[in-house]
ZAVEX-196114 format. One record per residue: residue number from 1; x, y, z of N, C-alpha, C in turn. Coordinates in pm, whole numbers, plus 32768, in hexadecimal, padded with zeros to 4 digits. Each point is the difference from the previous one (the first is absolute). Layout:
// residues N
+-----+------+------+------+-------+-------+-------+------+------+------+
| num | n_xx | n_yy | n_zz | ca_xx | ca_yy | ca_zz | c_xx | c_yy | c_zz |
+-----+------+------+------+-------+-------+-------+------+------+------+
| NUM |    X |    Y |    Z |     X |     Y |     Z |    X |    Y |    Z |
...
+-----+------+------+------+-------+-------+-------+------+------+------+
// end
This chain:
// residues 169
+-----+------+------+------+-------+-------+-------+------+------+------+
| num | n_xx | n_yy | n_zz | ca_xx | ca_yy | ca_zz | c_xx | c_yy | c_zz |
+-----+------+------+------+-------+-------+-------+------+------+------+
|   1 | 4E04 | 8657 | 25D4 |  7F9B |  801D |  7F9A | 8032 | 7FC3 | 7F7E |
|   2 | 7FBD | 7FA8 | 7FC3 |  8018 |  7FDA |  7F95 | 7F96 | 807A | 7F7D |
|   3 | 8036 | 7FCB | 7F8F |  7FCD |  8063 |  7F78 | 7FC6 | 7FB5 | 7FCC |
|   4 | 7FA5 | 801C | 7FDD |  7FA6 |  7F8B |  7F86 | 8082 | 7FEB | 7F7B |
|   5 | 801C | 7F94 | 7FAE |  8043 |  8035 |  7FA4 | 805E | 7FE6 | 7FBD |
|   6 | 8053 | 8008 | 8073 |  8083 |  7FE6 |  8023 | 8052 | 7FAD | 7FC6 |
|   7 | 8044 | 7FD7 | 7FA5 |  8062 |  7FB7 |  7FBB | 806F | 7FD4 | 8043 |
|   8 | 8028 | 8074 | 803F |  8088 |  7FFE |  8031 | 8008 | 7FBF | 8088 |
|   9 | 8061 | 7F8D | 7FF8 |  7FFB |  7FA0 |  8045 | 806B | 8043 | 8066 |
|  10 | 804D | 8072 | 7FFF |  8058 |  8031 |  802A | 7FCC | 8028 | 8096 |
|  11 | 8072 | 8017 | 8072 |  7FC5 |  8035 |  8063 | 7FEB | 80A6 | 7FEF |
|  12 | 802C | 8036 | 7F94 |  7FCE |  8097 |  8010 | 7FAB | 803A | 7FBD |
|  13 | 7FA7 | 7FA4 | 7FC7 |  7F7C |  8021 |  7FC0 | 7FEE | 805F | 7F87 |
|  14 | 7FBE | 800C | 7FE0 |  7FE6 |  8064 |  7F7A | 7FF2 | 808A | 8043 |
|  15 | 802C | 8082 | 7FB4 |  8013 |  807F |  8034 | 7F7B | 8027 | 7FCE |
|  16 | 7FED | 806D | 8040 |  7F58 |  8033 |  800D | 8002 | 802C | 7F43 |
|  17 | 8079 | 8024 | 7FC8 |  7FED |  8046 |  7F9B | 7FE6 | 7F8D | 7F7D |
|  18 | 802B | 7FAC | 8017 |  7FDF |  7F6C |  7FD2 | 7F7C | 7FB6 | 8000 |
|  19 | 7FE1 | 8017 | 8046 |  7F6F |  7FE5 |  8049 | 7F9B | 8075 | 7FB0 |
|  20 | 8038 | 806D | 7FF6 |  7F78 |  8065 |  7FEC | 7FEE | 7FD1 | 7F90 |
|  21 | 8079 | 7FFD | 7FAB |  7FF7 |  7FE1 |  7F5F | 7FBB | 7F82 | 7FC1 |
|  22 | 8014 | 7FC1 | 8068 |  7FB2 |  7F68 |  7FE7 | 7F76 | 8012 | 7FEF |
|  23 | 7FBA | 804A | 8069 |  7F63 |  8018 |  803C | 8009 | 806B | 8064 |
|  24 | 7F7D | 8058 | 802C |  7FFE |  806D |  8054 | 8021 | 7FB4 | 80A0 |
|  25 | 8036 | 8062 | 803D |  8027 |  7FD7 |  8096 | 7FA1 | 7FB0 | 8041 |
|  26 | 7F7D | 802D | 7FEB |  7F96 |  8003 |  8042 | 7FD0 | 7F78 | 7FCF |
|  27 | 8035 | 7FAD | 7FB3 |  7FC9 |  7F54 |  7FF1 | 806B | 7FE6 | 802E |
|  28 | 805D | 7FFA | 8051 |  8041 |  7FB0 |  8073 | 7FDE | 7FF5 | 806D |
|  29 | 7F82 | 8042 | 802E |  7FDC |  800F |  808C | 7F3D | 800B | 8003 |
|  30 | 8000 | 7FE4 | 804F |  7F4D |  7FC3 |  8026 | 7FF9 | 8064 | 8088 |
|  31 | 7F7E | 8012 | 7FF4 |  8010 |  80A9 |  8096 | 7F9F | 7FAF | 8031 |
|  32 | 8003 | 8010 | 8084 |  7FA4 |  7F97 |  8044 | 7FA8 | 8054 | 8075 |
|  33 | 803B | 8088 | 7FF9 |  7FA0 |  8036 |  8064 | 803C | 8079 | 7FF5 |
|  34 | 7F87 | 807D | 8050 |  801A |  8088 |  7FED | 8013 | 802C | 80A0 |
|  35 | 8052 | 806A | 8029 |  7FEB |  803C |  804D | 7FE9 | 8073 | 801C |
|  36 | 7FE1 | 8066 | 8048 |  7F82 |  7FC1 |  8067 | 7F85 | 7FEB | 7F5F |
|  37 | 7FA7 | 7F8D | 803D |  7FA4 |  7FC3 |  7F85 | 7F95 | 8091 | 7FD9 |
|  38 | 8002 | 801D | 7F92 |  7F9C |  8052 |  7FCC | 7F52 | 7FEC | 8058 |
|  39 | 7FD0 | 8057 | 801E |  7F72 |  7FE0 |  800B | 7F9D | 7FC6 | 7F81 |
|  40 | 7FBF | 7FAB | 8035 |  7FB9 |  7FCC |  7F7C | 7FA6 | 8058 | 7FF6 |
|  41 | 7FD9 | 7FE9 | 7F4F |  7F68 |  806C |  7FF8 | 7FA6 | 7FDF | 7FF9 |
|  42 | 7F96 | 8050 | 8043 |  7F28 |  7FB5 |  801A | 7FDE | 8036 | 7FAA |
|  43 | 7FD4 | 7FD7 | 7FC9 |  7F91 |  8004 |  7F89 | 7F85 | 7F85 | 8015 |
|  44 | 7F7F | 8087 | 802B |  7F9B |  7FEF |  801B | 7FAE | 7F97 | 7F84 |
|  45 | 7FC4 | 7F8D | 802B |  7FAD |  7FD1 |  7F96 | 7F9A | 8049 | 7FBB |
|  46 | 7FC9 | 7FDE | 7F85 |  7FA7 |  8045 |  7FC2 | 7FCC | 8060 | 7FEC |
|  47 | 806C | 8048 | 7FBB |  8036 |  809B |  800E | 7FC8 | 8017 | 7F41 |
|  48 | 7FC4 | 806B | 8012 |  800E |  8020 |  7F57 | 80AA | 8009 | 7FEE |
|  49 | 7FF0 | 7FCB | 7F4E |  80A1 |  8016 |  7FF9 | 8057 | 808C | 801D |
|  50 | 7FB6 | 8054 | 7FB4 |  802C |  8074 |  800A | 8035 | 8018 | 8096 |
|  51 | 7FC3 | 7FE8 | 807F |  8021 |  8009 |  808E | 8064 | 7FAC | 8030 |
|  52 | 7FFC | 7F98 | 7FB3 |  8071 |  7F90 |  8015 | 808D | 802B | 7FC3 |
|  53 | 7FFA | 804D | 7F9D |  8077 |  802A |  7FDD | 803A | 803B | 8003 |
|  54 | 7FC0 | 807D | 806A |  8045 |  8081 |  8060 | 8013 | 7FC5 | 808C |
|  55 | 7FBB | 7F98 | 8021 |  8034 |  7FD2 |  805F | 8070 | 7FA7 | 8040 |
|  56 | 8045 | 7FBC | 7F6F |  8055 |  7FA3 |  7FD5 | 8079 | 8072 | 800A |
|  57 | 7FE5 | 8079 | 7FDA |  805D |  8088 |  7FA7 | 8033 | 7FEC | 80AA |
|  58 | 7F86 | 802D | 8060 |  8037 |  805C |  8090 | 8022 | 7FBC | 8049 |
|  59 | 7FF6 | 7F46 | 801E |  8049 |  7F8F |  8017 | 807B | 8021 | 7FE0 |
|  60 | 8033 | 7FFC | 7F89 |  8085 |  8008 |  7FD8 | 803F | 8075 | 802E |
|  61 | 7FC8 | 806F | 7FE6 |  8066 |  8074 |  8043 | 7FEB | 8005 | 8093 |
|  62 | 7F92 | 7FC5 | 803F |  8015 |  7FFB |  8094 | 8076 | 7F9E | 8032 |
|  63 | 7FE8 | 7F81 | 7FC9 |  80AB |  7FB7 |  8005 | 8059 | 800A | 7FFA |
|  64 | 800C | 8083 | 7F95 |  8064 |  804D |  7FD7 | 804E | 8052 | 8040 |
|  65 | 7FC3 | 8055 | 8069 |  7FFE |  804F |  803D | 7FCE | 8097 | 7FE7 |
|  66 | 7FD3 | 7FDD | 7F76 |  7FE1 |  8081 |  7FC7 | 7F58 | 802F | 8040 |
|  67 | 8017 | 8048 | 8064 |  7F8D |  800B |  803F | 7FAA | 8082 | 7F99 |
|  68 | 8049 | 8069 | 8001 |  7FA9 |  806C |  7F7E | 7FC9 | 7FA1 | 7F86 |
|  69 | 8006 | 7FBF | 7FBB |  7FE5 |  7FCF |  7F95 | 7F8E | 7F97 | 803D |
|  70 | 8031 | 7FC7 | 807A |  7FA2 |  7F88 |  804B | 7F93 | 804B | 8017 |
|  71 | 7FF6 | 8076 | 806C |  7F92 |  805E |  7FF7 | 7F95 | 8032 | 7F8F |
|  72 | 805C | 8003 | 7FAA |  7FAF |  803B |  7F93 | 7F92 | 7F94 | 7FA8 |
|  73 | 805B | 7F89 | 8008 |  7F94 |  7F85 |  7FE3 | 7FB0 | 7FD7 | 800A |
|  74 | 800D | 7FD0 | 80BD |  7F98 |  7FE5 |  8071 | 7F95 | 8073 | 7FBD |
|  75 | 802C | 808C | 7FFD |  7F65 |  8043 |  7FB7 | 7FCD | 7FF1 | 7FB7 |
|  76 | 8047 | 7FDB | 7F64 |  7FF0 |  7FEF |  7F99 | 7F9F | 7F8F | 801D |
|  77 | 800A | 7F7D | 8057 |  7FBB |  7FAA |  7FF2 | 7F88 | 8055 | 8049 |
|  78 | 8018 | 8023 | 806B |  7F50 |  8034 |  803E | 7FA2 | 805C | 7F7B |
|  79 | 806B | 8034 | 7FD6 |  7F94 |  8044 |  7F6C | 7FB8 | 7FC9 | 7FD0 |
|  80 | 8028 | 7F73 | 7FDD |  801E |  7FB2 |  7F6C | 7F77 | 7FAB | 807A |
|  81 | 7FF8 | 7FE0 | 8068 |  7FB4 |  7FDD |  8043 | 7F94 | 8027 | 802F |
|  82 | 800F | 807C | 8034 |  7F66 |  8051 |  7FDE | 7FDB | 8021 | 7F73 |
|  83 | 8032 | 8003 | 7FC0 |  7FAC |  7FFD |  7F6D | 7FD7 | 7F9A | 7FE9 |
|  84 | 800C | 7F70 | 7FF5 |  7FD8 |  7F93 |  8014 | 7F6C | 7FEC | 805B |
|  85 | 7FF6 | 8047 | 8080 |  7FA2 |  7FFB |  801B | 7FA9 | 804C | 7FE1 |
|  86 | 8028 | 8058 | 7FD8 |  7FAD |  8074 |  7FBD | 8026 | 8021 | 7FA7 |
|  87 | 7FC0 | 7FAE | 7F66 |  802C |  7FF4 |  7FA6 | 7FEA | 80AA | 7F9F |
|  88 | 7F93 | 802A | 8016 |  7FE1 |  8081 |  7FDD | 8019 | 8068 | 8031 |
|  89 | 8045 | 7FCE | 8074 |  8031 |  80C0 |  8071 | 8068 | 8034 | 7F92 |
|  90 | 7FC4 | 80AE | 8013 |  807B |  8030 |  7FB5 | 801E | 8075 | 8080 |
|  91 | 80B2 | 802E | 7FAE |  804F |  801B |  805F | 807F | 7FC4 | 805C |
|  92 | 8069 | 802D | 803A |  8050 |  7FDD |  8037 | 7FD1 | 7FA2 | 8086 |
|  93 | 805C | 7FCE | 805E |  8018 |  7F9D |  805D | 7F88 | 8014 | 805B |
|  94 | 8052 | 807A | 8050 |  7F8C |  806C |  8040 | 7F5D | 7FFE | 8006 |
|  95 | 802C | 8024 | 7F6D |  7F3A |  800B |  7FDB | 7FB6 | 7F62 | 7FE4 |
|  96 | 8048 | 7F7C | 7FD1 |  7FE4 |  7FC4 |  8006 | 7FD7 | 7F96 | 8093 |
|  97 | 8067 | 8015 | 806B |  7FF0 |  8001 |  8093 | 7F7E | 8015 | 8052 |
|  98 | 7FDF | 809C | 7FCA |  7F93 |  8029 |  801B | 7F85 | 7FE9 | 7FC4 |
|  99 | 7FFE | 7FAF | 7F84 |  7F6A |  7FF9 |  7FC1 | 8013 | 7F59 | 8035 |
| 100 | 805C | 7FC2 | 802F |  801E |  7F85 |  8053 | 7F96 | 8005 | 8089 |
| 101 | 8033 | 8070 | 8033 |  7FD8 |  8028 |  806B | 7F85 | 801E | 801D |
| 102 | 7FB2 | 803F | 7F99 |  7F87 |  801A |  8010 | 7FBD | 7F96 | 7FAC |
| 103 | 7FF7 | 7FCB | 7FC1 |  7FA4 |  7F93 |  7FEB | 801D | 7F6B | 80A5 |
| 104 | 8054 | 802B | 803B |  7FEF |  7F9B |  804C | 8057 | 7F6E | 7FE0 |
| 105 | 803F | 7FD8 | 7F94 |  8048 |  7FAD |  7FD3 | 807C | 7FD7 | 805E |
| 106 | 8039 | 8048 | 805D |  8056 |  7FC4 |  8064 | 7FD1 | 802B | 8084 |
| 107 | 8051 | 7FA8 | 8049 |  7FF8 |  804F |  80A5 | 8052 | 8086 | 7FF7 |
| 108 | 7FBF | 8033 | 8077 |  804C |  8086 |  8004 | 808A | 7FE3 | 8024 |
| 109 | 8033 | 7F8C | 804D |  8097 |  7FDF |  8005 | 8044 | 7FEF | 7FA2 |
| 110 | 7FCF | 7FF6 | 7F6C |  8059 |  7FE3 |  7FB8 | 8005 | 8077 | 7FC2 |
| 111 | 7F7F | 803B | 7FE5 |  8007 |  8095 |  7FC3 | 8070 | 8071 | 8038 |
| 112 | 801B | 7FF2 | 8087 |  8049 |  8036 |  8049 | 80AB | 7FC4 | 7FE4 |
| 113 | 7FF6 | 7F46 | 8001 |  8081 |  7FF3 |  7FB7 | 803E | 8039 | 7F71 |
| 114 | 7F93 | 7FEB | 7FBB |  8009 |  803D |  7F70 | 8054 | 80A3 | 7FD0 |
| 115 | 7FCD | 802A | 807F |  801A |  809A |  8000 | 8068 | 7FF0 | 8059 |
| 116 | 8063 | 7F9A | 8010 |  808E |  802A |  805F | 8050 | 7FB2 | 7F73 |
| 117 | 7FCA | 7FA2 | 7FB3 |  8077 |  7FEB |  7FA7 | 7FE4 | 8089 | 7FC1 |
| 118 | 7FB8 | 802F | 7FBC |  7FC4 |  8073 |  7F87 | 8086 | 8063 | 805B |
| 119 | 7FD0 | 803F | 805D |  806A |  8038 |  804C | 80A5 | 7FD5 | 7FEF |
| 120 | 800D | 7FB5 | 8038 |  8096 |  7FD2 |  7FF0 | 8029 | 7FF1 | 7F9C |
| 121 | 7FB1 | 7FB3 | 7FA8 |  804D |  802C |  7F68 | 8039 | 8072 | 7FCD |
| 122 | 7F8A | 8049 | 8023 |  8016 |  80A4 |  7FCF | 8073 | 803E | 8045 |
| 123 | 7FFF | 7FED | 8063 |  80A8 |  804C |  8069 | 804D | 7F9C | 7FA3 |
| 124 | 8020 | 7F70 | 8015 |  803D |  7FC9 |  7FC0 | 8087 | 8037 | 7F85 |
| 125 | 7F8D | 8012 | 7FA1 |  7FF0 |  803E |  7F7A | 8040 | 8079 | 8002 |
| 126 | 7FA4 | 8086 | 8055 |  8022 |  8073 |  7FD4 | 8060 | 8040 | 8059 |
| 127 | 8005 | 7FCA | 8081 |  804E |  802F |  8044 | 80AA | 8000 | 7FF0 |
| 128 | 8014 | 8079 | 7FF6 |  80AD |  7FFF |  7FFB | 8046 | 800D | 803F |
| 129 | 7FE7 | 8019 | 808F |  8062 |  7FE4 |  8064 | 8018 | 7F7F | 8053 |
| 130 | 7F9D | 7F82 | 7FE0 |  7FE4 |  7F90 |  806C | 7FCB | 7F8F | 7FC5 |
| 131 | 8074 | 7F77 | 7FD9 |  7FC0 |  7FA9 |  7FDA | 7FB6 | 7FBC | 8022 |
| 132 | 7FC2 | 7FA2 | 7FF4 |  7FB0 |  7FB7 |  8047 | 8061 | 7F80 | 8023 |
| 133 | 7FF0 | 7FCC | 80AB |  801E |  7FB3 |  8022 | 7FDA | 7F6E | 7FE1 |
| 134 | 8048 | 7FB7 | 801F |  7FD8 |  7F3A |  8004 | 7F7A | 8024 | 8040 |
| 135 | 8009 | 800B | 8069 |  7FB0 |  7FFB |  805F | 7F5D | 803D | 7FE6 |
| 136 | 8031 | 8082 | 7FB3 |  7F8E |  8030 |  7FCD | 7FD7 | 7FB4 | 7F95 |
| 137 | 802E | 7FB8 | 7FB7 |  7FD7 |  7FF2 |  7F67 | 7FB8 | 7F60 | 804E |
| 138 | 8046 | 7FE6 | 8034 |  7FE8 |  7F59 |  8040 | 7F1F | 8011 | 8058 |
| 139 | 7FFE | 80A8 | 8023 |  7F7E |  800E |  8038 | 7FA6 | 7FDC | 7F6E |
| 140 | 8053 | 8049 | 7FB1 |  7F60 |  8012 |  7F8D | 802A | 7F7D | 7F97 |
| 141 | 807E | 7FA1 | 7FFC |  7FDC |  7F8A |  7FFC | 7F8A | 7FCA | 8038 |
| 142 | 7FF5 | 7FF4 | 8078 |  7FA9 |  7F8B |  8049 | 7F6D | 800E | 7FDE |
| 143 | 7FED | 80C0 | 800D |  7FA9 |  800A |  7FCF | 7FAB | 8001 | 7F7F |
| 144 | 8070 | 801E | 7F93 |  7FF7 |  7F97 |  7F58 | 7FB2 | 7F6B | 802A |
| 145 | 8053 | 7FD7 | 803E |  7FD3 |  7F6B |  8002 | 7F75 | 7FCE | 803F |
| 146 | 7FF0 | 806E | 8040 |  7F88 |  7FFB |  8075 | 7FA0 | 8023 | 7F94 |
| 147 | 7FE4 | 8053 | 7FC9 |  7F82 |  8051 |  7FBB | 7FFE | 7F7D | 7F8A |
| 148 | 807F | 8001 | 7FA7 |  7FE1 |  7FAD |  7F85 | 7FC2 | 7F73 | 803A |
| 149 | 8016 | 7FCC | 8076 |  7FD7 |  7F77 |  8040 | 7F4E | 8022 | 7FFB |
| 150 | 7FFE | 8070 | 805B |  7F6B |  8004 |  802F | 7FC1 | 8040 | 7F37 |
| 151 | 8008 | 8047 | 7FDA |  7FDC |  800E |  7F7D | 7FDD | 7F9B | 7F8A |
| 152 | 8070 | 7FBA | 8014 |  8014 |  7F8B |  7F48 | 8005 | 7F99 | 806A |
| 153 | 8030 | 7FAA | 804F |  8049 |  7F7A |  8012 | 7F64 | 7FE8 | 804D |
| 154 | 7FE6 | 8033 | 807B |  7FB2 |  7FD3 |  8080 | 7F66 | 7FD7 | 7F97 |
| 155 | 7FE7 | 8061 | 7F9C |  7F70 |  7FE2 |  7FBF | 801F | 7FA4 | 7F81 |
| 156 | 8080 | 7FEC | 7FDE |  7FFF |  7F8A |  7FA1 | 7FF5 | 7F88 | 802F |
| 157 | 8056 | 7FF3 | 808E |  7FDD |  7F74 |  8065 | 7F85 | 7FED | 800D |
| 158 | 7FAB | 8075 | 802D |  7F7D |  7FEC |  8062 | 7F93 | 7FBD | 7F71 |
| 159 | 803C | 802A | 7F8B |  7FC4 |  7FDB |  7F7D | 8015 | 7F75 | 7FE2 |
| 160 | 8071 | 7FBE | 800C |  8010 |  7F99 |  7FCE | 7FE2 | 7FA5 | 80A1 |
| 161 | 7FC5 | 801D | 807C |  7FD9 |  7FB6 |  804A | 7F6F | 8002 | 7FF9 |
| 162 | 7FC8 | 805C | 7FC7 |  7F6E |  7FEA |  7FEE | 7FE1 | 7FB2 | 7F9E |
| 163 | 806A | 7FE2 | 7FB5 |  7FD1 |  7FCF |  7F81 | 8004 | 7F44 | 8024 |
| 164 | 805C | 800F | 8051 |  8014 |  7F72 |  8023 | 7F7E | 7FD8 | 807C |
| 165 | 8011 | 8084 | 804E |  7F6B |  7FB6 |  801F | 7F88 | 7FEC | 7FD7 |
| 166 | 7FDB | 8027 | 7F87 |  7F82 |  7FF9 |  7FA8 | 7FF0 | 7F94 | 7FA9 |
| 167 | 80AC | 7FA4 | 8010 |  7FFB |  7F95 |  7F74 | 7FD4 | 7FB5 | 8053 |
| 168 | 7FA2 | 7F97 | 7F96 |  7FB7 |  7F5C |  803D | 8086 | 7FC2 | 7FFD |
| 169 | 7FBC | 7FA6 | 8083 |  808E |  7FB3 |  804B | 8018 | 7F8C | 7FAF |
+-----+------+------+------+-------+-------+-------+------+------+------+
// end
């Protein structure tokens, strides 16, 4: 291993304490890879910001490993997401779910997903004997990604393909 640096033409090189004083340790060396590699984070297209930036939050602590804090996000964004669609619902997650629900605005599969993150968050959160697992937090990932896709991304595409099919050629 050579040192970036280095003056000393000597075979016993400059001592680390020599080196620090010069510049921090950490500009002698270039990191070229992580192990095991972090999971990357999804972040759904065409997300109100506000949703984009609890979702960026629960990316990071899901990478993290911080699954309580990851949990709590993933909700934070479904909030921040049903209010979005229902810009006037008042009330918590729950009640917003349900005025979801009864106007008809999702399938009942997702209404039903909706109500397993709303759920898991909440054990998540309040529960004090049982964290939440990878495994668990990794379910209401997919399903973050699933709802915000079919919600914001799937009708911004289907928008900007109608639009292209309506322009003169």
């Amino acid at each position: 291993m050579e040192l970036k640096g280095s003056n000393d033409n000597s075979n016993s090189g400059n001592s680390p304490i020599e080196i620090s004083k010069k510049a921090p340790l950490s500009d002698h060396f270039d990191l070229t890879a992580f192990y095991p590699t972090p999971e990357r984070p999804v972040i759904t297209d065409s997300l109100p910001e506000n949703v984009e930036r609890t979702l960026i939050e629960a990316e990071a602590a899901y990478s993290a490993g911080l699954y309580t804090a990851a949990a709590s996000c993933y909700r934070k964004s479904m909030e921040r997401a049903t209010k979005a669609l229902l810009p006037d619902a008042k009330g918590m997650l729950n009640a917003r779910i349900r005025q979801i629900e009864k106007d008809g605005l999702l399938p009942r599969a997702m209404i039903e997903l909706l109500d397993q993150v709303r759920i898991f968050a909440n054990e998540a959160v309040h529960d004090d004997e049982v964290d939440p697992t990878k495994e668990d937090c990794a379910g209401a990932r997919e399903f973050c990604q699933l709802f915000l896709t079919y919600a914001f991304s799937l009708p911004a595409k289907i928008d900007v393909a109608k639009k292209k099919a309506t322009e003169p050629s």
